[in-house]
N, C-alpha and C positions, 0 to 999 in steps of 0.2 A: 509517363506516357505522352505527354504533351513535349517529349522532348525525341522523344521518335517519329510525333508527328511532325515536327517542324525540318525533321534530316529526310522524311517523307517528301515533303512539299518543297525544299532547297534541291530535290535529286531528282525534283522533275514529275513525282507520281502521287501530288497533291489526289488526284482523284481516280487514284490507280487502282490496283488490286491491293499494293502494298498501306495504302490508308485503311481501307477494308479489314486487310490486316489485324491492323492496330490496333484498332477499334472493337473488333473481335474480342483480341487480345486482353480489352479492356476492360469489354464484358463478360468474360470468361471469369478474369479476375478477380472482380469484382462479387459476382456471384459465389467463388468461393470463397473469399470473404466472409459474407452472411452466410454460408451453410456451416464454416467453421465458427462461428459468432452465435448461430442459432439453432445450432445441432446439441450440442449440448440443453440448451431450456427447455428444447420440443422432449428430448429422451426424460429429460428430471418430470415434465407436465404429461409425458405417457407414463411414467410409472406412478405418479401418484393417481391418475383416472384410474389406472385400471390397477389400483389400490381399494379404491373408495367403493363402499356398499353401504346398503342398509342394513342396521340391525335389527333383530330379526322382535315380533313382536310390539315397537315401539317406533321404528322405520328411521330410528333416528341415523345422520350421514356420520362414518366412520372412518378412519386410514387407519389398514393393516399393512404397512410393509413386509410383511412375512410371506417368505412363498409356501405352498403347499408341501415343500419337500422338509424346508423349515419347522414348518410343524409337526408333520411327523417325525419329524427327528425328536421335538421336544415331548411332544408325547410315549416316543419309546424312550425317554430317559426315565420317565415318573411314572411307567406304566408300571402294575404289581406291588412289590417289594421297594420300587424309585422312589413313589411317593411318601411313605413312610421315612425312607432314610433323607432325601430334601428338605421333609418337616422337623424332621430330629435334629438335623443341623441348625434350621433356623431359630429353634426353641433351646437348642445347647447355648447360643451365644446368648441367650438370657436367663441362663440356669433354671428351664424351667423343662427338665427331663422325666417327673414323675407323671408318667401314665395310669388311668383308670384298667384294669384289667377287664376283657370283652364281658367276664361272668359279673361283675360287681353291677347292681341295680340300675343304676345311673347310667353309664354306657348303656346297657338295653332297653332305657328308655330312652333315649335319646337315638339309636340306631332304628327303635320302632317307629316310631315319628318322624324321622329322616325317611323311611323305605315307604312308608305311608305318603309323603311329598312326593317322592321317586315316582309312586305308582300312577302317579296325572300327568308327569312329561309328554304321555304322546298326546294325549286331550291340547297339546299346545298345537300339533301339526295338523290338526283335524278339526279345529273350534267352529270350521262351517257345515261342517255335516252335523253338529251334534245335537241339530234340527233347533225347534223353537222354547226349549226348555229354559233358558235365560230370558224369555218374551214374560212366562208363567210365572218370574217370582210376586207374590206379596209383599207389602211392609213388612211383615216380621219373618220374611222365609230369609235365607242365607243371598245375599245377592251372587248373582251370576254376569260375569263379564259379557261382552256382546262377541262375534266375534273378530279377532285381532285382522288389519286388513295386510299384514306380512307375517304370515306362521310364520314358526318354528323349523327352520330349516338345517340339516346337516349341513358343516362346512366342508368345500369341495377337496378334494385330498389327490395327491398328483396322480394317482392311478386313474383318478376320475377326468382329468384334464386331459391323460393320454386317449383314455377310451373315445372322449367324445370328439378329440381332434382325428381319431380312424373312422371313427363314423364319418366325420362329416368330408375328409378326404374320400372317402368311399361310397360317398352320393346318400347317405341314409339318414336318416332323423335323429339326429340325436336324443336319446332318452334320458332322466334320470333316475341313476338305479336304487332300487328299492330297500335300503338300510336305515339303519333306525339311526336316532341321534347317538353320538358317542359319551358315554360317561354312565349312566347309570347300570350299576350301581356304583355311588360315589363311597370314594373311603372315609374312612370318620376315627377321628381320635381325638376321646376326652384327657384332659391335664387336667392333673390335681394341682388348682391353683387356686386359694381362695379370696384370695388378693384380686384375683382380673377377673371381673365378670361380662365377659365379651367374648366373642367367637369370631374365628374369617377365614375365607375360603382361600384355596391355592391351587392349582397348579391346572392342568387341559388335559383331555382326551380319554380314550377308553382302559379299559383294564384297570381302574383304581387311578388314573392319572389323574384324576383331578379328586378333590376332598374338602371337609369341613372340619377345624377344627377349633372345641367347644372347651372352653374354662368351668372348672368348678364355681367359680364362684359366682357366676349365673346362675349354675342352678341351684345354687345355696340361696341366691335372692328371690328367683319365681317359686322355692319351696317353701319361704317364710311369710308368702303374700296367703291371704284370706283363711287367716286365722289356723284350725285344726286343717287337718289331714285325715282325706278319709280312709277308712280302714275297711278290709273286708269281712271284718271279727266280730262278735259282739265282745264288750268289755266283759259280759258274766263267762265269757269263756274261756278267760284268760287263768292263770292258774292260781291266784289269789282272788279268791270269791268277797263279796263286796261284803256278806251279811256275817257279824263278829260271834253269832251262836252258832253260825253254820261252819265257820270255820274252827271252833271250841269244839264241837261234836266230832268231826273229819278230824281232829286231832286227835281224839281222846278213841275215836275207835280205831284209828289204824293203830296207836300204841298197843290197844289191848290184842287185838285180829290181824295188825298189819301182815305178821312175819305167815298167816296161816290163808290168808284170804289177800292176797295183795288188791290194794286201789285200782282203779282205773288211770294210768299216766297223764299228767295234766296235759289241754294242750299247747303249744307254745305259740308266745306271740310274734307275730308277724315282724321278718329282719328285718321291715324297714318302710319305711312310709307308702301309702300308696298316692298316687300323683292325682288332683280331682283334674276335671274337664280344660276347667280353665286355667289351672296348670300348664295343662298340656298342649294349650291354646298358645298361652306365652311361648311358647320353647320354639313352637311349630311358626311362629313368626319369625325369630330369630332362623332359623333353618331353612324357612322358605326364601329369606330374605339373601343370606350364603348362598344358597340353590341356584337363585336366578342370576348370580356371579358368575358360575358355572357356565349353566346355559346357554348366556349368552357371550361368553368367552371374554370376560373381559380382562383377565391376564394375558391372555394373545394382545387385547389393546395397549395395556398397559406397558408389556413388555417392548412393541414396538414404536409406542411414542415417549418413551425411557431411555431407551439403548438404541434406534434406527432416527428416527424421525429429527427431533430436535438438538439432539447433539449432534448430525450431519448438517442442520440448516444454519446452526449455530458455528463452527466449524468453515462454511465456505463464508459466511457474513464475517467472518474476522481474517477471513485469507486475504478478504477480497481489501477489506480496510488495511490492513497491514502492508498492501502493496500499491494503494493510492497513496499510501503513507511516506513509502520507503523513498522517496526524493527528499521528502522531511526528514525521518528521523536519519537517513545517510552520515548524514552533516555531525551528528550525534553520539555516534558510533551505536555497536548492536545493542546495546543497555536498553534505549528507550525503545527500539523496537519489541523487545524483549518483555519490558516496561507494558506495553500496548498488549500483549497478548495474555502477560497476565490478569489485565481487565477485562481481555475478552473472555477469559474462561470464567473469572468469577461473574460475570454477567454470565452466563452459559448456562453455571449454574441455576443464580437466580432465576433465570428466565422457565428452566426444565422445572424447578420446585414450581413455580408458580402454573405452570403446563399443565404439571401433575397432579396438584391439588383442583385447577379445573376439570380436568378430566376425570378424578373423582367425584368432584359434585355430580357430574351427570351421571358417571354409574352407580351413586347412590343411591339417586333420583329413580332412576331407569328400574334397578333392581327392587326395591319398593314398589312401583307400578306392577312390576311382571308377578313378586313373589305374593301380591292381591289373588292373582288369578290361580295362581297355584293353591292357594289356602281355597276358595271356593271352591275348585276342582275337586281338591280333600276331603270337605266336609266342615271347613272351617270357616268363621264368620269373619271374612277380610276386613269388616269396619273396626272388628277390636284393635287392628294394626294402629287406630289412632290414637288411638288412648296409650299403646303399649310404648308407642316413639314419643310422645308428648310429656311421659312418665321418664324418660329415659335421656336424661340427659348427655352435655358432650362432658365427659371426664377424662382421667386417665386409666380409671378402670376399664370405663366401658367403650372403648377404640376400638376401633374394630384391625387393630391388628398384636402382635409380639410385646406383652408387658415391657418389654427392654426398649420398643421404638415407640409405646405410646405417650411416653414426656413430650420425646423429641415434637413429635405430631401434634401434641394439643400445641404446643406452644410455635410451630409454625404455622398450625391452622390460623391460630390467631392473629399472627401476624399478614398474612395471607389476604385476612377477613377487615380489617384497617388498609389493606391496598385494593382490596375487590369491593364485593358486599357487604352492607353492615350489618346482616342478617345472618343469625346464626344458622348451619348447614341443619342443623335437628328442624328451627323454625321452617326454614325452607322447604326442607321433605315432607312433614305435617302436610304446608299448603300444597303440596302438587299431590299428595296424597287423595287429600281429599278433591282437587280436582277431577283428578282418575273417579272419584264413585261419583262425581258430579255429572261428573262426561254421560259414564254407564246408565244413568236415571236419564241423562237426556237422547240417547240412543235408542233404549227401552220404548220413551216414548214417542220418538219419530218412527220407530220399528209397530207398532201398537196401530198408530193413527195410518200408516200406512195400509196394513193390513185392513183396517175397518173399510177404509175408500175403497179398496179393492171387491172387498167384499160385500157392498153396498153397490157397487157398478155390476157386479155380476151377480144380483139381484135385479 
């Protein structure tokens, strides 16, 4: 440019039109320069804003790279019959293909207690209308959460994005329309495994797309806890009678009468155990806790900072080195460049494990907080959730995912836990646990003391 301006001012029209020109010319330039320099960051920094929301219940900030059309697609994959055959897949690769049949005991307790958590999901979208009934608990009543200051919200779904961009092209209010959250009721499949005693949730959306599934060998564990098992029987009714003359006599007359006067048929005892309360309590933790996986979609999260998120930021961060590089490694031939990229992926990796395992803690965290309110909502006394995670240690039994990946897991957790926190994730969840009822007793009581001042002025 400074050399157009100087054949400018040698040809006589230093302060011509033709400098103007130039200059122009310069700033033109120039400016498209920075729009190609910073068109791209501004597009990368609008899709991640209008990525970012809050979760719902806990307000905590999120990135979904998923669009709405995205998700319903994933959810017509596992909608019905999908889900079921997704899950079968993932439990084929660890040979764990034996299912509980819907009749067998066990599955129907565990579906009853599921459908019983199910039935307080909308008490999530409505916790402030449900008047002052969490004000009123006692010390020894069931505590009641306060209410959440971001309900329970349906996620928006592209039909919903169309409608409300015609409204608002068409000068009118946009509304939102009136549907229930999607997913319950959720699908459920117990594995006869008694080796894993742990359960985990999978998959999104309505029609069965999303579900829980429960190992045997949990409930082999909450059925051997507190001693007997109650029964709906009495023991003298069972069909060996306790007393040895009474049974002498009932022998010796049906021998004599049996074939002319037949017995009464004894009656039979009970196929199978009956679950007590707090049985039922354990299980419903476990399931509450699955639930609130659901609910609050954190396979949409997971999926998208797995597969979208960090393997794309990862990806230009080694594009970008590989080509500050390439004056260097030139000289070299394509080997070390070559060389360079295979350190970026295995950093790639490391960097997604380590991503992943953060973003786990928080959904652990997160879903323990939510699956409190859901057990009170129930009927169920959320404080036992301390004692039930405090009891429940990290193994490789109890992962909360696929027998076949919970080696791998414990022993990346651990390593994980030597570069993050040295606090184990069970220790962890306890404290924010008990946080949460910490909170709720101090909420109780600014909502209490509030109330008195109010009504003491308007006296």
């Amino acid at each position: 440019m400074r050399k157009h301006l100087a054949i400018a001012e040698a040809s006589g029209y230093g302060d011509s039109d033709r400098k103007s020109f130039v200059l122009r010319k310069i700033r033109y330039g120039t400016i498209l320069i920075h729009l190609l320099l910073f068109t791209p960051a501004v597009l990368f920094w609008l899709t991640i804003l209008a990525s970012v929301e809050r979760t719902p219940l806990t307000g905590r900030w999120r990135l979904i790279l998923l669009s709405p059309e995205e998700e319903e697609e994933i959810a017509l994959q596992l909608a019905g019959p999908g889900w079921y055959q997704a899950v079968g897949e993932i439990l084929a690769k660890d040979g764990s293909r034996n299912t509980l049949p819907p009749t067998d005991w066990r599955t129907q307790w565990v579906q009853d207690t599921l459908r019983r958590l199910e039935g307080v999901i909308p008490m999530l979208q409505h916790e402030q209308e449900l008047g002052s009934k969490w004000l009123e608990c006692g010390p020894d009543d069931i505590p009641f959460p306060p209410p959440a200051d971001y309900p329970l919200r349906p996620r928006p779904r592209a039909s919903e994005y169309i409608r409300r961009f015609a409204e608002v092209s068409c000068a009118r209010t946009p509304h939102r329309s009136p549907h229930v959250i999607p997913g319950p009721p959720y699908s459920l499949m117990v594995v006869d495994n008694p080796e894993a005693s742990n359960a985990f949730s999978y998959g999104f959306g309505p029609d069965g797309g999303g579900g829980i599934v429960v190992f045997s060998g949990f409930l082999d564990d909450v059925l051997s806890k507190g001693g007997a098992v109650a029964s709906t029987m009495e023991e003298m009714q069972f069909s060996h009678p306790s007393d040895p003359a009474q049974s002498q006599s009932t022998s010796w007359y049906s021998a004599l009468f049996g074939g002319i006067f037949p017995s009464q048929p004894a009656v039979p005892a009970p196929p199978h155990p009956i679950p007590t309360e707090e049985q039922t309590s354990e299980l419903a933790i476990l399931l509450a806790h699955e639930l609130s996986h659901l609910i609050l979609s954190h396979h949409l999260e997971t999926l998208s900072s797995t597969s979208v998120v960090w393997p794309g930021i990862v990806s230009i961060v080694t594009d970008v080195v590989r080509a500050m590089l390439f004056p260097v490694t030139m000289m070299f031939g394509p080997f070390l460049n070559d060389a360079v990229a295979g350190v970026g992926k295995s950093a790639s990796w490391d960097l997604q494990t380590m991503a992943e395992y953060c973003t786990s803690q928080h959904q652990e965290i997160e879903a323990d907080v939510v699956s409190a309110r859901l057990l009170a909502h129930a009927g169920f006394d959320p404080r036992h959730a301390l004692r039930f995670w405090e009891e429940r240690g990290e193994t490789e039994q109890t992962a909360e995912c696929t027998p076949g990946k919970a080696k791998a897991k414990a022993a990346s957790d651990l390593r994980l836990r030597w570069m993050g926190s040295a606090h184990p994730l069970n220790q962890v969840r306890v404290g924010k646990l008990r946080e949460e009822f910490e909170r709720w007793e101090k909420e109780r009581a600014k909502a209490r003391k509030r109330l008195l001042q109010e009504s003491s002025r308007a006296s």
